[in-house]
N, C-alpha and C positions, 0 to 999 in steps of 0.2 A: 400637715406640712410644717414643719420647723417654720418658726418667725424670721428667723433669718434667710431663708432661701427664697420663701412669700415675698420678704422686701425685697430680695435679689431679681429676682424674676417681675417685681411690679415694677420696679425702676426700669430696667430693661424694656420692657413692652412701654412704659411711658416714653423713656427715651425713642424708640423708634419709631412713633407715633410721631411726637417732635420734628424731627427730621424727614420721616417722608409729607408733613404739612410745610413743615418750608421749602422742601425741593420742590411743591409741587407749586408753590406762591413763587419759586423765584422761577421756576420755569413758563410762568403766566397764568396756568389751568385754575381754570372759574369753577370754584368748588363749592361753593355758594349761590344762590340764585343773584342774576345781574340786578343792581337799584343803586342803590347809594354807596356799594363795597366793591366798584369795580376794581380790576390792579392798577393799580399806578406805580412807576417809578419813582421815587424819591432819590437816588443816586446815592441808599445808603446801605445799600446791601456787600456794595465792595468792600468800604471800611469793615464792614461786620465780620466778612472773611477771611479779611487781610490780620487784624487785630487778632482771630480766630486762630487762625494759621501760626503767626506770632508769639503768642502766647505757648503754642501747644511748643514750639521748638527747646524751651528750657527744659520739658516734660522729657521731651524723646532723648535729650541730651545725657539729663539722667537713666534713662533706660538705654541709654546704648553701654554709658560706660559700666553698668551692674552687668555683672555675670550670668550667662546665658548657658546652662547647663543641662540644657535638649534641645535638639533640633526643633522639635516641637516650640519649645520656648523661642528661640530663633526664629522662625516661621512668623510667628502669630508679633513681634516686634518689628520684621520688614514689612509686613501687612502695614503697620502701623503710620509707618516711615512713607510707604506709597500713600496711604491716603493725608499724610501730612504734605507730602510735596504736591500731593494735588492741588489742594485749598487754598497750600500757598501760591502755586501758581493761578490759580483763576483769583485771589483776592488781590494781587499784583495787577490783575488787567483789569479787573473791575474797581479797581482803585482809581480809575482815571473818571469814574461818574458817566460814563458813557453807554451804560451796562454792558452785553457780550460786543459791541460793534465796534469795540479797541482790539477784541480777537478776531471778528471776521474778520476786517479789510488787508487782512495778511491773505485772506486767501479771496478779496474780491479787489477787483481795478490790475493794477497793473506786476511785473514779478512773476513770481513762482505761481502767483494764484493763475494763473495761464492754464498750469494742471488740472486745477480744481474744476474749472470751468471747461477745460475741453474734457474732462472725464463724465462733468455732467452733460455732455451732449452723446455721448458713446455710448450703445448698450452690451456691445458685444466683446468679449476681452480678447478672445482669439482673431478676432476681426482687426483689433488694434493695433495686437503685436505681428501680425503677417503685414498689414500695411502700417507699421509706425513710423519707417522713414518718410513713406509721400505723405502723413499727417505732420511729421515732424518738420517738412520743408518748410513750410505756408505758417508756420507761428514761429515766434520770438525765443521762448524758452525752452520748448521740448527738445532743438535741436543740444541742447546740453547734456542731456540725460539719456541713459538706454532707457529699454521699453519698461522695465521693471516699475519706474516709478510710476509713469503713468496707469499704469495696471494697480499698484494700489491705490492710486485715488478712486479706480473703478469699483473696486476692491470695500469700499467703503463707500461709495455712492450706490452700490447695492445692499450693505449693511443698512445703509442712511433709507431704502423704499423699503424695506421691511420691518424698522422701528419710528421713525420719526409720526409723530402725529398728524392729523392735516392741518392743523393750526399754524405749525411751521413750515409748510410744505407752501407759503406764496409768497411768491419773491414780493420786498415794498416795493413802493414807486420811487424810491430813491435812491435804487440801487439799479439804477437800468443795465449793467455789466451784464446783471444775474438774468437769463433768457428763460430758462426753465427749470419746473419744480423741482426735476431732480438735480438740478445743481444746487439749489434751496437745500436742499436738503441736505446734500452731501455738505454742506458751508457751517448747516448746525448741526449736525453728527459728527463732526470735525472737532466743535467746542467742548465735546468732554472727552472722545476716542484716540485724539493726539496727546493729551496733558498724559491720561492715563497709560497712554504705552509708553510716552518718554520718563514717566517714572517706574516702569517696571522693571527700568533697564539695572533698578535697584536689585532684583534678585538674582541676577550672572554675577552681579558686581559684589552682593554679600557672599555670594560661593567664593567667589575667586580671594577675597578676605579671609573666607575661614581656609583656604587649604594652601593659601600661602604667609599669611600672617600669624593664625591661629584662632582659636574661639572667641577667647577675650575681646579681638581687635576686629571680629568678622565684621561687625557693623558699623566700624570707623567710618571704610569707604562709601558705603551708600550713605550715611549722615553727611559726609563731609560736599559729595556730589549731587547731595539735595541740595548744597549750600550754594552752588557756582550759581552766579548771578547770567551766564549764556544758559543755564537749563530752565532758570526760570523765567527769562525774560524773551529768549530769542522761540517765540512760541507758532505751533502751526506750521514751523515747517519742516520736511522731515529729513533734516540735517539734526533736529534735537527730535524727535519723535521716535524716527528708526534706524537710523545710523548707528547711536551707544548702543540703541538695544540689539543690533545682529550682530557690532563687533563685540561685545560684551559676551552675548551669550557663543559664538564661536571662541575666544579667548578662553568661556568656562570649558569649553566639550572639550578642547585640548587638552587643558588642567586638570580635568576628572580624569580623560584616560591614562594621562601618567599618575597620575594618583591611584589609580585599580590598578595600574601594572605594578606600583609599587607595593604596593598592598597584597600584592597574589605570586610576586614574585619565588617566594617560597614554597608554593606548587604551584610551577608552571603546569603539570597537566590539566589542571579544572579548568575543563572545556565551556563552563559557562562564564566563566570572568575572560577568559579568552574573548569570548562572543561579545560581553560586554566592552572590554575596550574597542576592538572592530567598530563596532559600534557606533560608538566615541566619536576615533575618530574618520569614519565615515559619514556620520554628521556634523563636524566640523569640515570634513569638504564640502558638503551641500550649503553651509552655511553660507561657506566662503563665498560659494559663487553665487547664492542668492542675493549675499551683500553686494557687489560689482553688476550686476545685473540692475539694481536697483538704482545705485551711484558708480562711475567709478571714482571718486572724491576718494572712497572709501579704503583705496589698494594700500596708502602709506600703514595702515594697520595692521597690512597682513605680519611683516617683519616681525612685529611685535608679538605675536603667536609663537616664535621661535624663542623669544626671548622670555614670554612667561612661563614657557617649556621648560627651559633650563634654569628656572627659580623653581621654578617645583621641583624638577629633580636634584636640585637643592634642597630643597626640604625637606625631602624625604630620604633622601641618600642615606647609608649608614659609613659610617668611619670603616670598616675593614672591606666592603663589598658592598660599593654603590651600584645605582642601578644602570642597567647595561644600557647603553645606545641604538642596539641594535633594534628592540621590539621597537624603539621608540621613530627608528629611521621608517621603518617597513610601516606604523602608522602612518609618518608622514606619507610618504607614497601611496596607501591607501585613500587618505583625501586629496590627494593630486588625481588620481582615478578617478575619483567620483566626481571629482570640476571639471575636468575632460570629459567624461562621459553623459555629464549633463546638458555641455556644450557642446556633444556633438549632436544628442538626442532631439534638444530643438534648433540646432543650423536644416537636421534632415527634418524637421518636424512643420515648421515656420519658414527658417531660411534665413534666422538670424545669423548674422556675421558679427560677433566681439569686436574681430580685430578695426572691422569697419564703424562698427560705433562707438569703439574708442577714440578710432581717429576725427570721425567726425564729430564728435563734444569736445576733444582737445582744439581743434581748431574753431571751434563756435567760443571755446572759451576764448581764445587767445583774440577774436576777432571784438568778444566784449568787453574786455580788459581793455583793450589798443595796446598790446603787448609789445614791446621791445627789447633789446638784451641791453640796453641803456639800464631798465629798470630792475635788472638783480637783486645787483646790492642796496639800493632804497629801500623795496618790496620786501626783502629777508627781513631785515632791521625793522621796518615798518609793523612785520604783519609780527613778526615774535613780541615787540612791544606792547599790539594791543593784545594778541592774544593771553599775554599773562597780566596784563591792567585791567582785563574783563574777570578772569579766573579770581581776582583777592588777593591780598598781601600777605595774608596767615596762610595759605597753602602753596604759595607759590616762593613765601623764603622756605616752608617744612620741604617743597620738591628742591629747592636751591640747594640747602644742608645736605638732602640725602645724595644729591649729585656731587658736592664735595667729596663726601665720607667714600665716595668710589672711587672716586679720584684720587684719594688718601691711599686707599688701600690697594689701587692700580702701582703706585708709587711706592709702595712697599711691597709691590710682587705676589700680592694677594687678594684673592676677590672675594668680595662681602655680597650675600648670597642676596640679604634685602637690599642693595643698591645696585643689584643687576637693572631692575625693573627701570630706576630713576635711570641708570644711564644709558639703555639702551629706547627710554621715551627720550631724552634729551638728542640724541641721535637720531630718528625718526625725525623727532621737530626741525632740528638743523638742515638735515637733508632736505624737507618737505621745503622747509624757507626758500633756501636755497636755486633748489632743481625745478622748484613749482614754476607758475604763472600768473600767482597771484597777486595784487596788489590791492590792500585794505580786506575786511568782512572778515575777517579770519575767527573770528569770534562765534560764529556761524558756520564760517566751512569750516573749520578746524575740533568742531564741540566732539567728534567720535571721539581724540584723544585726549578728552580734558577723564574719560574713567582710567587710562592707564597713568595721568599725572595724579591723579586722588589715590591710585594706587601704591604710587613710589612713594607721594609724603606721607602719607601713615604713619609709616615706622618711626619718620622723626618726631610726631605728638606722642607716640608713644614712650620711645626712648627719654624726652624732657618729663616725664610723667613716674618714670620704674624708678622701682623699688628693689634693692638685694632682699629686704629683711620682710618679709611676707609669711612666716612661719607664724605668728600668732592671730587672734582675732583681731587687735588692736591693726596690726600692719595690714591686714587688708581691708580692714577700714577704712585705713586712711590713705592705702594706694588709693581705692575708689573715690574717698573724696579729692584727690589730687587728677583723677580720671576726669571726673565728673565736673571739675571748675574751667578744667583745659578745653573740654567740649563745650560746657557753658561759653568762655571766652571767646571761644574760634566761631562759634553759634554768632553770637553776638556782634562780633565783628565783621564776620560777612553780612549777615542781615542788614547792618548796616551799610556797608558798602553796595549791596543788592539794592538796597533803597533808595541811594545817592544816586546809583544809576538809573533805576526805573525813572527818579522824580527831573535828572538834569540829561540824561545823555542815553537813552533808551534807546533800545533796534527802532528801525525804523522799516 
């Protein structure tokens, strides 16, 4: 064996060795006989993470702004990027010296953990959603939500009796909320099955970067939406867990099928790209309605499907014969199909009513709030101030700019293809303010569209970054180092801001 592959390969099995002894010391497991080396806490494993996490972000900054020249190589960089925003998010919570009990009590006592805990007493999911509304009378929170969400906590408290150990499988004595094991359980299968799906929402999000921004810029969005201090901080509940991740990946299924129809335009007959858009978007309707089943929080995003539609087919358009609207309409109506016929399949299945548990979570909401039409214009003003005081100042003047540059180019009778996206989020937003009923949290309710604002500003870090003169070695050098300082920067300055708030003004 070449000496170089020996050491390649010995580091590697060292390293992994490493890593599964400290997963298994921070997880408690007594891997040594009990005497004088039991575990104990020291409340120094947060810092270790946090520093950890940290540290790795100038790393990924430089590997986003280098050139990614195979999907392959793309792949194996958002891999990278998830398991960086993981670390950071659990050394963020374990940075408070409390070890995971800063992340449970999100879902033990009082709030949304309601879910949590009524899904640990439930064993049957069909049982649930036929009677979710007379469950949903008799508690506080459920009446908010349709059946969907509670079916994922199910959803995961049966994930949670099939892996969890029996070590953590007994509730303490200090946690009297917690009645039975499997709520136990589903509370620490929670602490690494929510981080890790709300970061996954990174790979819709670097698709819809490469097929509307391009290669170079695919991984802007998910670095930059690693960065928002609501995905790292606002944890456990699934407003950041699953919300980005269905709107995101419904946003991507839209964008791929107008991207294959663009791409196959030139022989329409080939009956398997045909199939494949179908496809698309027929899975973007099931998505749709998976998402509103789950929240309907979630509907202000549907619009925006229409509108990253029409940046892609921007994008791809050619100057003498863009692409035609029609394949693109008859998709639309194929996932309107498929949300109608999902919704009628379990009304006749169950006997679910939409329209009735729409109404009833609007009016639970409006009875939690103590809503009035006094409170409008407070509430608009209110809730858009925090939501973009939580989002950062480096991406929230980059989304400012590129909503200008629209406004620029509306005013000149011309529309600028990348500031569709900015201004058709900023309209979403307005309207949401607005028409909503919401007063404060918006930081939480509002985190689905904080991937279409990571979307819009992109193009302005870019734009303060390019270069015309790119034809030699030298010029693309120093494009990159010009890439690589502006990610370092913006890295930096949200970490910090991310900090500022973990350490003074934290969800609560």
């Amino acid at each position: 064996m070449p000496p170089r592959r020996a050491e390649s390969r010995f580091l590697t099995v060292a390293a992994f060795a490493t890593v599964l002894v400290g997963v298994l010391l921070a997880l408690g497991v007594q891997t040594v006989p009990v005497g004088r080396y039991e575990i104990h806490d020291k409340g120094m494993l947060g810092t270790l993470v946090l520093v950890a996490a940290a540290f790795a972000l100038p790393l990924c900054a430089r590997m986003v702004a280098a050139p990614h020249p195979s999907n392959t190589a793309l792949a194996r960089k958002v891999a990278i990027l998830v398991v960086t925003g993981f670390a950071l998010q659990h050394g963020l919570a374990l940075a408070e010296n409390r070890g995971w009990n800063g992340m449970r009590d999100r879902m033990v006592g009082r709030g949304h953990a309601e879910f949590a805990l009524e899904a640990g007493k439930l064993q049957s999911a069909w049982a649930a959603l036929r009677d979710y509304e007379t469950i949903a009378a008799e508690k506080s929170f459920l009446p908010s939500k349709p059946p969907g969400q509670l079916l994922f906590y199910m959803a995961v408290a049966d994930l949670a009796d099939a892996v969890v150990p029996d070590r953590w499988s007994v509730p303490p004595p200090d946690r009297p909320e917690v009645e039975t094991s499997r709520q136990w359980r589903l509370i620490n299968t929670a602490l690494f099955v929510y981080p890790l799906l709300s970061m996954l929402t990174l790979l819709p999000l670097t698709y819809l970067g490469l097929a509307l921004l391009g290669r170079d810029l695919a991984l802007w969005p998910a670095f930059l939406y690693m960065l928002c201090p609501p995905v790292q901080l606002v944890t456990l509940h699934l407003d950041q867990t699953l919300y980005p991740l269905l709107v995101t990946t419904l946003w991507a299924f839209a964008v791929r099928a107008v991207c294959v129809a663009g791409a196959t335009r030139d022989d329409p007959g080939a009956a398997r790209s045909v199939a494949r858009t179908r496809a698309l978007w027929a899975g973007a309707g099931a998505l749709a309605w998976l998402a509103q089943f789950v929240s309907f929080s979630v509907l202000p995003a549907f619009p925006l499907t229409a509108v990253l539609v029409w940046a892609a087919r921007a994008t791809i358009r050619k100057v003498d014969r863009p692409l035609p609207w029609r394949p693109l309409l008859r998709g639309a109506l194929l996932a309107l199909a498929v949300f109608a016929l999902l919704t009628a399949l379990l009304a006749a299945a169950a006997g679910y009513n939409p329209l009735h548990a729409f109404q009833r979570s609007l009016a639970h909401h409006h009875r939690w709030m103590r809503w009035n039409e006094s409170l409008r214009w407070p509430a608009a003003r209110l809730n858009l101030l925090e939501f973009f005081y939580w989002i950062g100042p480096p991406i929230v003047l980059a989304f400012g700019w590129q909503c200008a540059k629209g406004i620029a180019s509306l005013v000149r009778r011309r529309i600028d293809g990348r500031s569709t996206p900015a201004m058709g989020t900023a309209a979403i937003l307005a309207a949401t303010a607005i028409f909503g009923a919401t007063y404060g949290e918006v930081a939480r309710l509002w985190l689905f569209l904080v991937p279409a604002v990571i979307l819009s500003a992109t193009p302005t870090f870019a734009h303060l970054v390019a270069d015309a003169n790119t034809d030699t070695g030298a010029d693309v050098n120093a494009s990159t180092a010009r890439r690589q300082r502006m990610l370092l920067v913006t890295a930096a300055l949200q970490g910090a801001w991310m900090f500022c708030l973990k350490a003074m003004q934290d969800f609560a």
